[in-house]
C-alpha positions as CSV (number, residue, x, y, z in Angstrom):
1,X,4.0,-29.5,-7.5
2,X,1.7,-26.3,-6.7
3,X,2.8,-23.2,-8.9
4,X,5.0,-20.5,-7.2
5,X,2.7,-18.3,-5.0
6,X,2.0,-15.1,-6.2
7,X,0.3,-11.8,-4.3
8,X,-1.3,-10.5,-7.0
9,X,-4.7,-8.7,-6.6
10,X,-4.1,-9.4,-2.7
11,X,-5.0,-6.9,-0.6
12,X,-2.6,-7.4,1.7
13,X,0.5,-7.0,-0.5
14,X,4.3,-5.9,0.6
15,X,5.6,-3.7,-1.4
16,X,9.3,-4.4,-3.1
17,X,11.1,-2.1,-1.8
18,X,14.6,-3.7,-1.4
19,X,17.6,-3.9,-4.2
20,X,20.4,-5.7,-4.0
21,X,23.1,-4.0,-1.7
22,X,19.9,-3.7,1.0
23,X,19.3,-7.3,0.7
24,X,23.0,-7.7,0.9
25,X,23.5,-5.5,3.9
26,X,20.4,-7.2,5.6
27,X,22.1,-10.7,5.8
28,X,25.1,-9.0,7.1
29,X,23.5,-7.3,9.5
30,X,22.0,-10.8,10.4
31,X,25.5,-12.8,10.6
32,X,27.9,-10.1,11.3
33,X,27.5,-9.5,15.1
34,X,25.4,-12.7,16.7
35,X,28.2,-15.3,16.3
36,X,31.6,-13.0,16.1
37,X,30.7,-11.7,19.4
38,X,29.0,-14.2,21.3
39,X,29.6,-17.7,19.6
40,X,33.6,-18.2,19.7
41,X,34.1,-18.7,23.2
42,X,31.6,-21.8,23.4
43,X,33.0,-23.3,20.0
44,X,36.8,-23.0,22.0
45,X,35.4,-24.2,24.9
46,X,33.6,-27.6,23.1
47,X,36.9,-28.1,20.2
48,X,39.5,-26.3,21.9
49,X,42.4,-25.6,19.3
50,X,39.8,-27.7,16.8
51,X,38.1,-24.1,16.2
52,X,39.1,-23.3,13.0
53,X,38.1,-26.8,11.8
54,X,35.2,-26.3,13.2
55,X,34.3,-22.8,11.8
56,X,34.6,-24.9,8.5
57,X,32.4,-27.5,8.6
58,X,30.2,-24.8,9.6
59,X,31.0,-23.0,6.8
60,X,30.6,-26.0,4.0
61,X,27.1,-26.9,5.8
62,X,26.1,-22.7,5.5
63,X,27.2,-22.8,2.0
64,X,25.2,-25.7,1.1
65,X,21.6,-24.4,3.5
66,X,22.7,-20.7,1.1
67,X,23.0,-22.4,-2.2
68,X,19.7,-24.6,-1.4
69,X,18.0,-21.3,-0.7
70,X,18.9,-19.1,-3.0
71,X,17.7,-21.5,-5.8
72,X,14.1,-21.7,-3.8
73,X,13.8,-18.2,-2.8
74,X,14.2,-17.3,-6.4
75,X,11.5,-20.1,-7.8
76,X,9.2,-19.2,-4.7
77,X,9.6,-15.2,-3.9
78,X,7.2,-14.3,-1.1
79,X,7.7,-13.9,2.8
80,X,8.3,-17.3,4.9
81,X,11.4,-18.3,3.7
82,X,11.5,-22.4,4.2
83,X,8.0,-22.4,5.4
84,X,6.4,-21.6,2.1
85,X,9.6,-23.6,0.5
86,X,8.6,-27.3,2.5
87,X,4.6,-26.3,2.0
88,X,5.1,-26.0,-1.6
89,X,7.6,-28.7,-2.6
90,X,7.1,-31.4,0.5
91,X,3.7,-30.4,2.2
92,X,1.8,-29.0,4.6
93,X,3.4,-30.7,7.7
94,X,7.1,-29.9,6.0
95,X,6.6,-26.4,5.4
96,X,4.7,-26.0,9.0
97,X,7.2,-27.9,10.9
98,X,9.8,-25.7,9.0
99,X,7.9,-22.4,10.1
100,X,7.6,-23.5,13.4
101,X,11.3,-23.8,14.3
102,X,12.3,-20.7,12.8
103,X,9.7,-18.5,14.5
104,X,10.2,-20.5,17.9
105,X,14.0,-20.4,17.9
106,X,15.2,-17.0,16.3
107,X,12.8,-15.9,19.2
108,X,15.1,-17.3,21.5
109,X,18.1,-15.6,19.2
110,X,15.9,-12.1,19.4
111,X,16.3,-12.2,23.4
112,X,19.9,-13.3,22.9
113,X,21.0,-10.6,21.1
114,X,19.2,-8.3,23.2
115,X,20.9,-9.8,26.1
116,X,24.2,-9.2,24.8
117,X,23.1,-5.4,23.9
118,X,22.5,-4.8,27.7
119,X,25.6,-7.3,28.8
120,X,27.7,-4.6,26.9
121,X,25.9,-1.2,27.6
122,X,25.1,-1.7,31.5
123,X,26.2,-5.3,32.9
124,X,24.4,-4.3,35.9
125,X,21.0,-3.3,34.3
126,X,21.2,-5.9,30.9
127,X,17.5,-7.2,31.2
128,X,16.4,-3.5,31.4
129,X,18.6,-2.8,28.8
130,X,17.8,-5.6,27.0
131,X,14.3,-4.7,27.0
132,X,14.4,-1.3,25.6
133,X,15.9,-2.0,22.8
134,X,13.5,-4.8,21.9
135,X,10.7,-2.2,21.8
136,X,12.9,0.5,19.9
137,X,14.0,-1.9,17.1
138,X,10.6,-3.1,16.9
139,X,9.2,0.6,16.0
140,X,12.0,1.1,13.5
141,X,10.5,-1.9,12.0
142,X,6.9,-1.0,12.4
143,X,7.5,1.8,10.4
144,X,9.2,0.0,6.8
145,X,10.9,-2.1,5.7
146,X,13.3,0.5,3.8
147,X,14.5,2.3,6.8
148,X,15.1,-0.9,8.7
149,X,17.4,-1.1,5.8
150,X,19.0,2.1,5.6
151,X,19.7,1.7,9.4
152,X,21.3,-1.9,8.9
153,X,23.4,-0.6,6.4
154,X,25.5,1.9,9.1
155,X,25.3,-0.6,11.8
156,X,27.3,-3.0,9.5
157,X,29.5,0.3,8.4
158,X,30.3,0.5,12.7
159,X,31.2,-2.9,13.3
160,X,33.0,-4.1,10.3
161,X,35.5,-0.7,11.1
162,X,35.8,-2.2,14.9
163,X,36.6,-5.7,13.6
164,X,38.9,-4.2,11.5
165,X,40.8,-2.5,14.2
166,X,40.4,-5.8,16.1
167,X,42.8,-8.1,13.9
168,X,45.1,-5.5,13.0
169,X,45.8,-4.5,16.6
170,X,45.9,-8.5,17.5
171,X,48.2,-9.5,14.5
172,X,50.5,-6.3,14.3
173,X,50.9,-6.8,18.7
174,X,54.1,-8.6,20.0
175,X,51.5,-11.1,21.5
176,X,50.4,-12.9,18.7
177,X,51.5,-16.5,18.2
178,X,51.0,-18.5,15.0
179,X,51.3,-21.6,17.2
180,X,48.5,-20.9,19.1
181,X,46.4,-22.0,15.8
182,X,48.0,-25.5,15.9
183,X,45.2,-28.2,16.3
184,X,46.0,-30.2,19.8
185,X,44.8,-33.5,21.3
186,X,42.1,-31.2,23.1
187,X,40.3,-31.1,19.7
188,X,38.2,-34.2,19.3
189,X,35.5,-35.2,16.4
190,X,33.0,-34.7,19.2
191,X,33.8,-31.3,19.7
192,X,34.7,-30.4,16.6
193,X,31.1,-31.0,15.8
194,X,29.3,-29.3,18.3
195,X,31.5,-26.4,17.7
196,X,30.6,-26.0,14.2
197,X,26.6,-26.5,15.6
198,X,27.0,-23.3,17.6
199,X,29.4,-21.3,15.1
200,X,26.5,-22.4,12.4
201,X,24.4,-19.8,14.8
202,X,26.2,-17.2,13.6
203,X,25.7,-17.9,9.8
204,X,22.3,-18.1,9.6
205,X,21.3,-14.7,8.7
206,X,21.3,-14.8,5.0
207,X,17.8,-16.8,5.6
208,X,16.9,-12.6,6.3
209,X,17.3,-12.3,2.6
210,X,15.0,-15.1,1.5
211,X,12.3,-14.7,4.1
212,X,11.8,-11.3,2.6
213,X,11.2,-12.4,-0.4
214,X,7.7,-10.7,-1.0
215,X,9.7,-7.1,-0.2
216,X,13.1,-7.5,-2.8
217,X,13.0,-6.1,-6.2
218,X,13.2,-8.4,-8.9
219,X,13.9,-11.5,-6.4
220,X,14.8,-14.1,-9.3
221,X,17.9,-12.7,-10.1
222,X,18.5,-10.4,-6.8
223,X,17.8,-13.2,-3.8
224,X,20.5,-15.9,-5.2
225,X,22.9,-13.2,-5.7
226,X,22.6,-11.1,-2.3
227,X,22.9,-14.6,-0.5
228,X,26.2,-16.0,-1.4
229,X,27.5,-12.5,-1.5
230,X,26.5,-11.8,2.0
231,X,27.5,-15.2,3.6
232,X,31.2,-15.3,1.5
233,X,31.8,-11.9,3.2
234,X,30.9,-13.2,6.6
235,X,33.4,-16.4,6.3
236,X,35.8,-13.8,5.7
237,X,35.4,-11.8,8.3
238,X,34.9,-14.6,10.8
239,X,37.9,-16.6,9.6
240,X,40.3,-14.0,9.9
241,X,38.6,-12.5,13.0
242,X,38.9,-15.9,14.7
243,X,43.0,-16.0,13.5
244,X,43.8,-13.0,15.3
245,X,41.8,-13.8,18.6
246,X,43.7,-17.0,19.0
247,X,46.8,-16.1,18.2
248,X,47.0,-13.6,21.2
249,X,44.6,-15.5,23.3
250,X,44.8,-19.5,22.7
251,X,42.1,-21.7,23.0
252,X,41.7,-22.1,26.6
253,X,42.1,-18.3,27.5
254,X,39.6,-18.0,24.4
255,X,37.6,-20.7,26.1
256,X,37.3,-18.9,29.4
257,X,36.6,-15.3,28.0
258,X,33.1,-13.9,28.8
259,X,33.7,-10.7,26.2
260,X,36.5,-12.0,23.7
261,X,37.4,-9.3,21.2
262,X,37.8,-7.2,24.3
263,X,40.2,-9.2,25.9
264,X,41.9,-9.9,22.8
265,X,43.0,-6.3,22.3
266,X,43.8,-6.0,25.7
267,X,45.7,-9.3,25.4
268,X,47.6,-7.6,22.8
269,X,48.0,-4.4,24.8
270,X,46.1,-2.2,23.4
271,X,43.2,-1.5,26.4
272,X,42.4,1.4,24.7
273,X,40.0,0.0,22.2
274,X,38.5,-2.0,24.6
275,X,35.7,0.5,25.0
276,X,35.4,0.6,21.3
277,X,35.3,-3.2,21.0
278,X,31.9,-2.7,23.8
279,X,30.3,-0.1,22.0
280,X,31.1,-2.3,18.8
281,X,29.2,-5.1,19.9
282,X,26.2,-3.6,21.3
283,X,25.9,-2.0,17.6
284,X,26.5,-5.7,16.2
285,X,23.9,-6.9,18.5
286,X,21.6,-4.7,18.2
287,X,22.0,-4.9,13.8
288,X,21.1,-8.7,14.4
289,X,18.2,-7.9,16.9
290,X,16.8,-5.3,14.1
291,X,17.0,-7.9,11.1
292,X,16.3,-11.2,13.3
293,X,12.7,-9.2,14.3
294,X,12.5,-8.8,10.9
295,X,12.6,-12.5,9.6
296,X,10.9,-14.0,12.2
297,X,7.5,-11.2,12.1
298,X,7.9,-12.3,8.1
299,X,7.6,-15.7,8.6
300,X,4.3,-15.3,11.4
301,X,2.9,-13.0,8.5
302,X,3.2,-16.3,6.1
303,X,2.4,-18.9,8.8
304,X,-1.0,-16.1,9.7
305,X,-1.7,-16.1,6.2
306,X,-2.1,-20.2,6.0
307,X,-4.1,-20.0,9.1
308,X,-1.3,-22.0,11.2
309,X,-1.3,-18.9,13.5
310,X,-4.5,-16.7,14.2
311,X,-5.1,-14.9,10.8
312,X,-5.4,-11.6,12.2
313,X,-1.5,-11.6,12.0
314,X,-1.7,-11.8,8.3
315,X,-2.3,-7.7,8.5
316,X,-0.2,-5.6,6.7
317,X,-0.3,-1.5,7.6
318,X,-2.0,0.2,5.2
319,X,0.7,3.7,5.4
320,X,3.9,1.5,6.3
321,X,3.3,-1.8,4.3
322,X,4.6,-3.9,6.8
323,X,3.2,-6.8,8.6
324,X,2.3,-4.5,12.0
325,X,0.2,-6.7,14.1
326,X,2.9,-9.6,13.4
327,X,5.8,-7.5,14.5
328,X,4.0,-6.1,17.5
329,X,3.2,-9.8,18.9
330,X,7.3,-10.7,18.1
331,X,7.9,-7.6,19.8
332,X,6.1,-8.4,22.9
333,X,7.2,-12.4,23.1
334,X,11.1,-11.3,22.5
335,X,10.7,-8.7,25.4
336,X,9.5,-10.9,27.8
337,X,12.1,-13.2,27.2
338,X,14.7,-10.1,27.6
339,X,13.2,-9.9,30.7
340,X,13.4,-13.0,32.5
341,X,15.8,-15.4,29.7
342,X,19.6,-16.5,30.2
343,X,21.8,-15.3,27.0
344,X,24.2,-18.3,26.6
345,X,21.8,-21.1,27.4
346,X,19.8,-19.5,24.1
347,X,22.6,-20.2,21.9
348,X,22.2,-24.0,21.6
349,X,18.5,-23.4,21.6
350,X,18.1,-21.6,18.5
351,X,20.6,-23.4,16.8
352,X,19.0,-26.9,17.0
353,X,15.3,-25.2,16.0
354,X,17.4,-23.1,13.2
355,X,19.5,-26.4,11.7
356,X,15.9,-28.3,11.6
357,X,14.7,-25.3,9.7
358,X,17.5,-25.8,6.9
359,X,17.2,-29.9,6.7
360,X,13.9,-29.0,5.5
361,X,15.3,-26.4,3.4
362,X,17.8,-28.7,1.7
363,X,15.0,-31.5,1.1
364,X,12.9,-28.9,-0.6
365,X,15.7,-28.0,-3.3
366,X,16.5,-31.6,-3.7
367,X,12.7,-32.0,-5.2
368,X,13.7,-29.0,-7.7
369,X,14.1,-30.2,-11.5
370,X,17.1,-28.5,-13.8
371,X,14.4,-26.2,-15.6
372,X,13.6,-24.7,-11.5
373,X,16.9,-24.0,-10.9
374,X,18.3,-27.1,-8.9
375,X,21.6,-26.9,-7.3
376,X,24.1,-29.9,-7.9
377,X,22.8,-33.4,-6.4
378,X,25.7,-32.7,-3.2
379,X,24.8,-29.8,-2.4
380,X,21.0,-30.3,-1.0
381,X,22.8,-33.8,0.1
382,X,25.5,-32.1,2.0
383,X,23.5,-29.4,3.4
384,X,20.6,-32.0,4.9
385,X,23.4,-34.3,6.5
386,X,25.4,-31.6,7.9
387,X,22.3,-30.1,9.2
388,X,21.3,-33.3,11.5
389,X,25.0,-34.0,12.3
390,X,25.2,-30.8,13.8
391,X,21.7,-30.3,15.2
392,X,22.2,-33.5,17.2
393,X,26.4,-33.0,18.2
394,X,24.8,-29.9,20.4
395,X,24.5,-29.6,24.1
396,X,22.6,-32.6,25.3
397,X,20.4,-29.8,27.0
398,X,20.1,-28.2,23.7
399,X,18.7,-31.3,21.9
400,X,16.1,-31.9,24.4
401,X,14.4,-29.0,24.4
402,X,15.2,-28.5,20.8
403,X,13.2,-31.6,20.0
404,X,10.6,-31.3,22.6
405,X,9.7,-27.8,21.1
406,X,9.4,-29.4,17.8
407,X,7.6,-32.1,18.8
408,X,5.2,-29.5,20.6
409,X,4.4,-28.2,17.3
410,X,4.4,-31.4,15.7
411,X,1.1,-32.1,17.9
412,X,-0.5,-28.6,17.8
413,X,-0.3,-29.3,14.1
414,X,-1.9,-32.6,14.4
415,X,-4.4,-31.2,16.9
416,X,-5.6,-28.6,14.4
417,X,-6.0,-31.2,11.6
418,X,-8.1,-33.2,13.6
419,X,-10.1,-30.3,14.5
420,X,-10.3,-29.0,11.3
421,X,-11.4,-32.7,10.3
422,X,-14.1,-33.0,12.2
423,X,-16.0,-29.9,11.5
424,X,-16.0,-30.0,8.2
C-alpha cells in the first residue's frame, strides 16, 4: 500500500485551522437540516408506519460508513475524503469512481438545499431565492475555512432551539397519539428499505469532517472523534424529532405533508410557531448548503490535484488558504442547477451517487491491518452491504440515472487512460 499522503513542502498547502467542536459543528451542520426537513415525508410515503424501522437501518448502515471513515480519515488526513481513501488502499479507478459520485451527487444535494431555502423564504420566487444564496454561501467560503465554521456553529445553535420547540410542542399537545407509532401492514421490507435509502441522505454529512482532512488540527485523534460525536447527536435528534411528528400527524398525513414540522405544530395547535418552524428551516438549509459547498469544492481540489479534473482547480488562495478557483466552479454548477432543477427529484439522486461513495469507503477500511487502525471485520462488512441494499431499494428513477452517471464517469476515466496511453 502507498504511504499516507502528506503536503509537506507543497505549495499549495491548507492550513489546519479546525479543532474539534468546529469539526464537530461542521458535520452537524451537514446532517442537521437536509434530511429532518426535507427527507421524512418520502421515507412515510415509501414505509408508511415502517419509519422508524427504517430511520434505523439507516442509522446501523451510517454508523458503519462513520466508523469505516473515521479510521481512514485518521490514517489518510488530507482533503478528498473517499477519493484519496479508494486511490490509496484499492486504486486509481476506486478512489476516482469514489470522487466522482460525491462531487456529482452532493451537487445535486447543493441545489436541493438551496431549493428548500427559497421553498421556505418566498415559495413564489424559490429558484431566485435559491440562487442567491448559492453565491452568498459560496463567498463565505471563499473567504476561509474558519468563518465558514464560526457561521456553522450559530446556524446549528438556531435550528436545534426550533427542533427543540418542535417536539415539546408536539408531545406536550392533546394531539399526540403513541399509537400512531405502531408498525402497520402498510410497512413492507420493500419500503422499509427504500426509506432508510432516502433517510441515509440525511446522515451523510459527517463525510464534511473527513473530506477536510488537510484543514483539522491534529486529524489522527480529532477526525475519529468529531465523527461519531456528530452523527450520535444527529440519531438523536432525528429519532425523537421523527416520534413527535408522527404521533400528531400519522404516517399518511406525514406522507402527504409538503413542509412537515410546520404542519406538525399546527397539527398540535400551536400555529404560532409555524413561522418559526420556516424561518428554522431555511437556516437548516442554508447550514447544509454552506458545509455541502464545502466538501464537495474539497474533494475537486483533490480530484484537480491527481489531474482527474483540469489542474488549474488544484489552486489554493494565497490570503484566504482555500481552494478558490474550485469553490468558484462548484459555485457556478450548484447555481445553475438552483435555477432550472426540481428539489425532491434530487433526493434519490444524491443518495444513490452518495451510498456508492461509502461502498467504496467501507472496502477501503476492510484492506486496513490492526497496526492502521481497522475497525471490527462487521463493521466494513455491514457498511458495504447496507450501502448497495439501499442504493439499489431507491426510486427505480433514482437507480437509473444514479448508475448511468456513474457509468459516465466510469468511461471518461477509461477515455483519459487511453489517452494518456497513447501519448506517452
Amino acid at each position: 500500500m502507498r504511504k499516507p499522503p502528506t503536503t509537506a513542502g507543497v505549495p499549495d498547502e491548507l492550513q489546519r485551522r479546525l479543532g474539534g467542536t468546529d469539526a464537530v459543528v461542521i458535520g452537524l451542520g451537514s446532517m442537521i437540516g437536509a434530511g429532518i426537513f426535507a427527507a421524512l415525508a418520502p421515507a412515510a410515503q415509501a414505509a408508511g408506519s415502517g419509519l422508524l424501522i427504517g430511520l434505523a437501518l439507516a442509522t446501523v448502515v451510517a454508523y458503519c460508513n462513520a466508523t469505516s471513515s473515521a479510521r481512514l480519515a485518521a490514517r489518510y488526513p488530507a482533503s478528498g475524503g473517499t477519493y484519496v481513501y479508494g486511490r490509496e488502499r484499492l486504486g486509481d479507478f476506486w478512489g476516482y469512481l469514489a470522487g466522482w459520485g460525491f462531487v456529482v451527487g452532493k451537487t445535486a444535494s447543493c441545489a436541493a438545499m438551496a431549493l428548500t431555502v427559497g421553498s421556505y423564504v418566498w415559495p413564489g420566487q424559490a429558484h431566485a431565492v435559491a440562487v442567491g444564496a448559492v453565491v452568498a454561501l459560496t463567498a463565505v467560503n471563499y473567504a476561509g475555512v474558519q468563518k465558514s465554521a464560526w457561521l456553522t456553529r450559530a446556524i446549528v445553535a438556531v435550528v436545534l432551539a426550533v427542533l427543540a420547540a418542535v417536539v415539546v410542542a408536539a408531545l406536550s399537545s392533546g394531539r399526540a397519539d403513541a399509537a400512531r407509532l405502531d408498525v402497520g401492514d402498510d410497512a413492507t421490507l420493500g419500503g422499509v428499505l427504500q426509506a432508510a435509502g432516502l433517510l441515509f441522505f440525511a446522515f451523510a454529512g459527517y463525510a464534511r469532517i473527513a473530506t477536510l482532512g488537510e484543514e483539522v488540527r491534529d486529524p489522527q485523534r480529532t477526525i475519529p472523534r468529531a465523527i461519531p460525536i456528530a452523527l450520535g447527536i444527529t440519531l438523536v435528534v432525528y429519532a425523537v424529532v421523527a416520534v413527535a411528528v408522527l404521533t400528531v400527524l400519522g404516517p399518511e398525513e406525514l406522507a402527504d405533508a409538503a413542509a412537515p414540522l410546520s404542519d406538525a405544530v399546527r397539527g398540535a395547535g400551536v400555529d404560532w410557531l409555524a413561522p418559526v418552524v420556516r424561518v428554522g428551516a431555511a437556516v437548516a438549509a442554508l447550514g447544509s448548503l454552506l458545509a455541502l459547498i464545502l466538501g464537495v469544492s474539497r474533494t475537486t481540489l483533490a480530484m484537480a490535484r491527481d489531474h482527474h479534473l483540469p489542474h488549474a482547480l488544484a489552486a489554493v488562495h494565497p490570503k484566504f488558504k482555500v481552494p478558490h478557483r474550485a469553490e468558484l466552479l462548484v459555485g457556478a454548477v450548484v447555481a445553475v442547477l438552483a435555477a432550472t432543477a426540481d428539489l425532491r427529484g434530487a433526493i434519490g439522486f444524491s443518495s444513490f451517487g452518495v451510498l456508492a461513495y461509502y461502498a467504496i469507503a467501507n472496502a477501503s477500511a476492510w484492506t486496513l491491518t490492526p497496526a492502521e487502525g481497522r475497525p471490527a471485520r462487521i463493521v466494513p462488512v455491514l457498511g458495504l452491504a447496507g450501502c448497495l441494499v439501499l442504493a439499489f431499494a431507491l426510486p427505480l428513477t433514482s437507480v437509473i440515472s444514479g448508475a448511468a452517471v456513474l457509468a459516465l464517469g466510469a468511461a471518461a476515466y477509461g477515455v483519459r487512460r487511453t489517452v494518456a496511453a497513447r501519448r506517452s
